[in-house]
C-alpha positions as CSV (number, residue, x, y, z in Angstrom):
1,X,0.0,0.0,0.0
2,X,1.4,3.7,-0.9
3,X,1.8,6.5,1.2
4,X,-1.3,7.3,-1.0
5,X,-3.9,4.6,-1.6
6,X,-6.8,4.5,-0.2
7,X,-7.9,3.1,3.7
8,X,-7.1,0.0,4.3
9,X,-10.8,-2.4,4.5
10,X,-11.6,-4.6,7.5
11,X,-11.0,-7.8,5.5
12,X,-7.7,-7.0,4.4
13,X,-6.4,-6.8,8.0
14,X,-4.5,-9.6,10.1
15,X,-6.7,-11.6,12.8
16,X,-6.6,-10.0,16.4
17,X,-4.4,-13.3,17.2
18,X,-2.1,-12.8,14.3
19,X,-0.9,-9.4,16.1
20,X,2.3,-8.9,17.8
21,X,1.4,-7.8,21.3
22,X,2.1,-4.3,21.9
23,X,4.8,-2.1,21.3
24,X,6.6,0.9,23.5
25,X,8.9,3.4,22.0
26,X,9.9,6.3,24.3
27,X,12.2,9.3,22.9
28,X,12.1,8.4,18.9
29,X,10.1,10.2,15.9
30,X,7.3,8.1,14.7
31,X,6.4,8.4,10.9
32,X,5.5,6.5,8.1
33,X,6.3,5.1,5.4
34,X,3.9,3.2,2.4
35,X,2.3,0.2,5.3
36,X,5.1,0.5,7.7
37,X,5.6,2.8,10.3
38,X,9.1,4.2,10.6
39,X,10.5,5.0,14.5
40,X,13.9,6.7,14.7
41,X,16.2,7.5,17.4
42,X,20.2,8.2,18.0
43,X,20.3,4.2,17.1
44,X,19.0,4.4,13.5
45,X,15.7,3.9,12.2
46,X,13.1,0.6,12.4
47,X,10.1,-0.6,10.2
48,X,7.0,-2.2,11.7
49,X,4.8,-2.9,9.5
50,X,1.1,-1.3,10.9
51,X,-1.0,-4.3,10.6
52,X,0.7,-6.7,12.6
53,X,0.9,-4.4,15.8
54,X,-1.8,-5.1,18.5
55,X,-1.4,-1.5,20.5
56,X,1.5,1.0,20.3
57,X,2.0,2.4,23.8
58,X,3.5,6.0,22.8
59,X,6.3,7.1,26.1
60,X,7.4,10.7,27.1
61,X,9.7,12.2,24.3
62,X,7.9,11.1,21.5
63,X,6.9,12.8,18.2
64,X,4.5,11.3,16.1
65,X,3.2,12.4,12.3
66,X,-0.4,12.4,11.7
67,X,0.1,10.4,8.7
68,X,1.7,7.9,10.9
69,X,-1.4,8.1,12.9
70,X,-3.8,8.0,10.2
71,X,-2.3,4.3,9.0
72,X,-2.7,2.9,12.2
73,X,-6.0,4.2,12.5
74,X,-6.7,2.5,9.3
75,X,-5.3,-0.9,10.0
76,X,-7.3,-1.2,13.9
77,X,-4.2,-0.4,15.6
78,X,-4.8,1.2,19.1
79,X,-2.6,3.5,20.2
80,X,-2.3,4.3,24.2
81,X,-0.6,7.6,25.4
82,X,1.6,6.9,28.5
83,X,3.4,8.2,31.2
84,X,7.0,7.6,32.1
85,X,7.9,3.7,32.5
86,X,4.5,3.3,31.0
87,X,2.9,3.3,34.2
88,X,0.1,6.1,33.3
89,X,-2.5,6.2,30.4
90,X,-3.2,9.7,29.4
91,X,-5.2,8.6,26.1
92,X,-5.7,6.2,23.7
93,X,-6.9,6.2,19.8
94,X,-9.4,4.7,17.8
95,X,-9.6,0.8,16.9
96,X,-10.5,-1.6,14.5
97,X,-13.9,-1.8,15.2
98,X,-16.7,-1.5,12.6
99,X,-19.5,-3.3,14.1
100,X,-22.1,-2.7,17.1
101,X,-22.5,-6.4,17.6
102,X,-20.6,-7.0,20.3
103,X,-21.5,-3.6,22.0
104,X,-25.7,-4.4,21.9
105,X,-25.3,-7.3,23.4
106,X,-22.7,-6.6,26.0
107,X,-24.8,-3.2,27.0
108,X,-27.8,-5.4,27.2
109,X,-26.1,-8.2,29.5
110,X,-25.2,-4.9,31.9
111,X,-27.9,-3.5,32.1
112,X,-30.2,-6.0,33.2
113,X,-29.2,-7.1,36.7
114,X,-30.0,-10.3,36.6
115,X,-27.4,-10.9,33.6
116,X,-25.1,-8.6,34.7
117,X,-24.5,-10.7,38.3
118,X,-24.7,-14.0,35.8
119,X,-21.6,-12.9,33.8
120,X,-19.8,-11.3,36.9
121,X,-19.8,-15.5,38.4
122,X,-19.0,-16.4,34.9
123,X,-15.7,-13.9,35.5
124,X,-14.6,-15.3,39.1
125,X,-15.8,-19.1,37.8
126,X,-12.9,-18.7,35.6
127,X,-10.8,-17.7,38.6
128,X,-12.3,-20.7,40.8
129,X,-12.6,-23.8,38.3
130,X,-12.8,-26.1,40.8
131,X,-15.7,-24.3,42.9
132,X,-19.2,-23.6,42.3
133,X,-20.3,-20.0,43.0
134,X,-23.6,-20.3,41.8
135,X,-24.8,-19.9,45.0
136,X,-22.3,-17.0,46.0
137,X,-23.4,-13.4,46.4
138,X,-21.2,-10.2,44.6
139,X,-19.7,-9.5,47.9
140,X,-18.6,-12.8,49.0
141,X,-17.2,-13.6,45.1
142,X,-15.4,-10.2,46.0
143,X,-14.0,-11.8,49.1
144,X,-13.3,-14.8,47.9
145,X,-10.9,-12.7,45.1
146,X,-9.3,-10.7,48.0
147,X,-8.3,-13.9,49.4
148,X,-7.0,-15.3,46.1
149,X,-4.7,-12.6,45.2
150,X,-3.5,-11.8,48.7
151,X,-3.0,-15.9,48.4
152,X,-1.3,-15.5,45.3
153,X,1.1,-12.5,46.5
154,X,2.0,-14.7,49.4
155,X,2.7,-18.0,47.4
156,X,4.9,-15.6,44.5
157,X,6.9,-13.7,47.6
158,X,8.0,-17.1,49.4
159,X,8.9,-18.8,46.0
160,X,11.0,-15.9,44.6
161,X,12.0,-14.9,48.3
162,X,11.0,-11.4,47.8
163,X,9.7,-9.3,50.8
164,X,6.2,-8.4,50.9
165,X,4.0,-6.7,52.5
166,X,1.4,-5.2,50.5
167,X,0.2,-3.4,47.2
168,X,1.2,0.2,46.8
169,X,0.7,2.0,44.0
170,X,1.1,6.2,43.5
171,X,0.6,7.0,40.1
172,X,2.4,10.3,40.8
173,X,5.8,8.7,42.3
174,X,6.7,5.4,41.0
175,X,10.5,5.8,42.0
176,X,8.5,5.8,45.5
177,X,7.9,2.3,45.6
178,X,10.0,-0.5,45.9
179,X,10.7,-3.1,42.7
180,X,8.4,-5.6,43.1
181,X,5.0,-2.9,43.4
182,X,6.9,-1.0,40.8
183,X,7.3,-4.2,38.4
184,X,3.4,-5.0,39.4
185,X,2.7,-1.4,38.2
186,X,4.5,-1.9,34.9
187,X,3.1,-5.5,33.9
188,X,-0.7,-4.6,35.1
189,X,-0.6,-1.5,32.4
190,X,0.8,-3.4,29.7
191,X,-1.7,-6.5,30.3
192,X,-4.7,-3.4,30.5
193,X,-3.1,-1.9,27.4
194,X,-3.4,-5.6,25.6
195,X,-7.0,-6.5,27.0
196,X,-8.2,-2.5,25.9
197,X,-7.1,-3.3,22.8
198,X,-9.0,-6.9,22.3
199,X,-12.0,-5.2,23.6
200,X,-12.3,-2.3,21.4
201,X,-11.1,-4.2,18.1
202,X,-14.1,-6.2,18.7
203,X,-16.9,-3.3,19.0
204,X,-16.9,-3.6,23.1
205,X,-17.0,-0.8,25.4
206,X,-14.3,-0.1,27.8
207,X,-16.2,1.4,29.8
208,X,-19.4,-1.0,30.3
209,X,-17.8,-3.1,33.3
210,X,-19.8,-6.1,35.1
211,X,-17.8,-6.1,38.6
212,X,-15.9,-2.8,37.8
213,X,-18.0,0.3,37.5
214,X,-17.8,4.3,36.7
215,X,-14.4,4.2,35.1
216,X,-13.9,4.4,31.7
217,X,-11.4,1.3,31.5
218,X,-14.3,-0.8,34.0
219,X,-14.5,-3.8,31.5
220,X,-10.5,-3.7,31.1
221,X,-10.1,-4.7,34.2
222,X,-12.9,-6.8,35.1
223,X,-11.0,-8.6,32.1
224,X,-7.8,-8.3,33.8
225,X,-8.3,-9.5,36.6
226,X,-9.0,-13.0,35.2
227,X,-5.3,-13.4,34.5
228,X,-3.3,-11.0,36.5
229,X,-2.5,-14.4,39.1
230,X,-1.3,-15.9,36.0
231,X,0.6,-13.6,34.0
232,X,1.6,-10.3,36.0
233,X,2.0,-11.6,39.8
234,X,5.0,-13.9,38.8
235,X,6.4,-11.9,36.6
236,X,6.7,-9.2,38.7
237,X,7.8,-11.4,41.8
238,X,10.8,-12.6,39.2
239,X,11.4,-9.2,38.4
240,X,12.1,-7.9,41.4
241,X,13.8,-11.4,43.0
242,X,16.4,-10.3,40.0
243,X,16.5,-6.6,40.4
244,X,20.0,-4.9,40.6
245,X,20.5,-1.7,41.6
246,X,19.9,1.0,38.8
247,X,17.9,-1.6,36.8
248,X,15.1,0.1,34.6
249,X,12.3,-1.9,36.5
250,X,9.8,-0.9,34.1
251,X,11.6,-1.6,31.2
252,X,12.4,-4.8,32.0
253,X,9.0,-6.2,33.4
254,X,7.3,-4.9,30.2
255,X,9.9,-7.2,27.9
256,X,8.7,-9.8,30.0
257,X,4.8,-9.7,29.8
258,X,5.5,-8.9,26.0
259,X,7.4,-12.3,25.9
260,X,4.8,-14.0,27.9
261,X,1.7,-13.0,25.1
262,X,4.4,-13.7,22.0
263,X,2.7,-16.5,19.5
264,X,-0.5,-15.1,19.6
265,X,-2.1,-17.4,22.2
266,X,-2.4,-15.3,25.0
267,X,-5.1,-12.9,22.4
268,X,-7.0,-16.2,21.2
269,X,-7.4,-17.4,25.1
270,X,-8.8,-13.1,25.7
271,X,-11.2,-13.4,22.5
272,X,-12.3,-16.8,23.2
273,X,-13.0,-15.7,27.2
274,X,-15.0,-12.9,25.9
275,X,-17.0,-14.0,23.6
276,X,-17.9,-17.2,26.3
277,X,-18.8,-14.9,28.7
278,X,-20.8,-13.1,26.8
279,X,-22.5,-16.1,25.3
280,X,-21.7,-15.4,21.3
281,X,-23.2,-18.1,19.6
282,X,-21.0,-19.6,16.4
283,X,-22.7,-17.2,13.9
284,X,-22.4,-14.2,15.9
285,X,-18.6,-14.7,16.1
286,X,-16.7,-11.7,14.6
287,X,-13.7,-12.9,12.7
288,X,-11.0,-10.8,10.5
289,X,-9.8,-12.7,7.3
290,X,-6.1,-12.5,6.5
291,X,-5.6,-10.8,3.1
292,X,-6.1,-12.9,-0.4
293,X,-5.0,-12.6,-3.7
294,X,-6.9,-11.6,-6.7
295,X,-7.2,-14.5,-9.2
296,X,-8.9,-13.6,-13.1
297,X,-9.9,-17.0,-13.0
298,X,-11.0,-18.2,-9.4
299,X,-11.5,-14.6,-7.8
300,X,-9.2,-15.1,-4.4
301,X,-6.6,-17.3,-3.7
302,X,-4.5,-17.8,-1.0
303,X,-2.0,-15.5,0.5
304,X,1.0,-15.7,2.1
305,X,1.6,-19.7,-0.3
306,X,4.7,-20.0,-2.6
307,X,2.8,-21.1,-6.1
308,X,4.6,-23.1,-8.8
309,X,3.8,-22.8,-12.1
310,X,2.8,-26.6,-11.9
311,X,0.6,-25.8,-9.0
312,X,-1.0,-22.8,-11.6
313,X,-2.2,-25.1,-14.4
């Protein structure tokens, strides 16, 4: 695609699971250049190609062209404004979605409380496979997830040998806390970053939350949450049971969620929880082709396969 053509259509675009994660750059010029998007610093400059990026987290020091923009606009890529280390959303930019699908039903499973309580014991049933909290009230699911993450603190702190007390978290002086709250900081926005961008590619609201409420991130992390003990807990623990002093805390915890989601598998598990929680039956499943080729004679074809001539006649 030129620097020219014309937008990019939804069925040109890569599957959500197809994506690379996310992205930070910090201190670089962000352009483009025909599908790719160029980022420069002191070190030279990189092409990513704008399709294949989940979200781009943008850091302090960065520049960014509105044509650069405007392609990942085009190709559903989200783009989330942070603060230093990443530990701060200021803003974030418009997704892939096209379709309201997703969004009716979702606004009509939380607004009926009888739904909305359903698919909140959906959420902590995911949490507690081996229990049944049918029977369970909102505030004693709520305690029974205090109790499970204060558990799973406890179990990460004695394993890695990391002191711990307890969760603190100042927005406004992350130097202020010590590595292992400062690595939890760090890996919690980069999983919200991920799950906000799942969410919105797929026409949700970020905002319409079922145990979260009057934030406009509530869904995020009632999404979160259901993997936070699996993926940012221990990573964090690790973090900080390998900190040195003068390590960039944030930095390195945020090469190690990405590294944790790489292969796609992590997006596919999100997708696949959301749309069972929200009960999407088989033909109201949203899916993104990958791109084809045009063929005079059988219309598409495959892309992405080596053809032989043999193969051709």
């Amino acid at each position: 695609m030129s620097a020219v053509s014309d937008k990019v259509i939804l069925p040109e675009l890569p599957q959500i699971e197809d994506r690379v994660t996310f992205i930070y750059i910090e201190h670089a010029k962000i352009n483009r250049q025909d599908s790719a998007v160029t980022v420069w610093d002191e070190r030279g400059t990189v092409y990513i190609p704008a399709a294949m990026i989940g979200v781009l987290f943008i850091g302090p020091g960065t520049d960014i062209s509105h044509r650069a923009v405007e392609l990942l606009g085009d190709t559903g890529t989200s783009i989330v404004w942070v603060g230093e280390h990443g530990v701060r959303q200021y803003a974030h930019g418009r997704s892939l979605a096209r379709s309201t699908r997703y969004l009716m039903k979702q606004a009509e499973l939380v607004t009926n409380t009888r739904t909305r309580v359903a698919v909140a014991r959906k959420m902590y049933q995911m949490r507690f496979p081996d229990e049944d909290v049918t029977g369970l009230t909102m505030q004693q699911l709520r305690a029974h997830e205090g109790a499970r993450v204060r558990k799973a603190y406890r179990e990460q702190a004695k394993l890695t040998n990391v002191k711990w007390d307890k969760r603190e978290y100042d927005p406004n002086n992350y130097q202020g806390s010590d590595p292992v709250n400062q690595a939890l900081s760090a890996a919690n926005v980069a999983l919200y970053g991920v799950i906000h961008s799942i969410v919105v590619a797929l026409g949700l609201s970020p905002g319409l939350g079922f145990v979260h409420t009057g934030h406009d991130m509530s869904f995020v992390y009632d999404i979160a949450d259901l993997y936070k003990a699996e993926i940012t807990i221990p990573l964090a623990f690790q973090v900080a049971a390998d900190y040195e002093k003068g390590d960039d805390v944030g930095k390195i915890t945020r090469l190690k969620v990405r590294d944790k989601m790489v292969g796609g598998k992590f997006l596919m598990k999100v997708v696949k929880d959301l749309q069972s929680l929200l009960d999407v039956t088989e033909d109201e499943k949203i899916t993104v082709q990958p791109i084809n080729l045009w063929d005079d004679k059988k219309g598409l074809v495959s892309y992405g396969v080596n053809y032989s001539e043999k193969e051709e006649e």
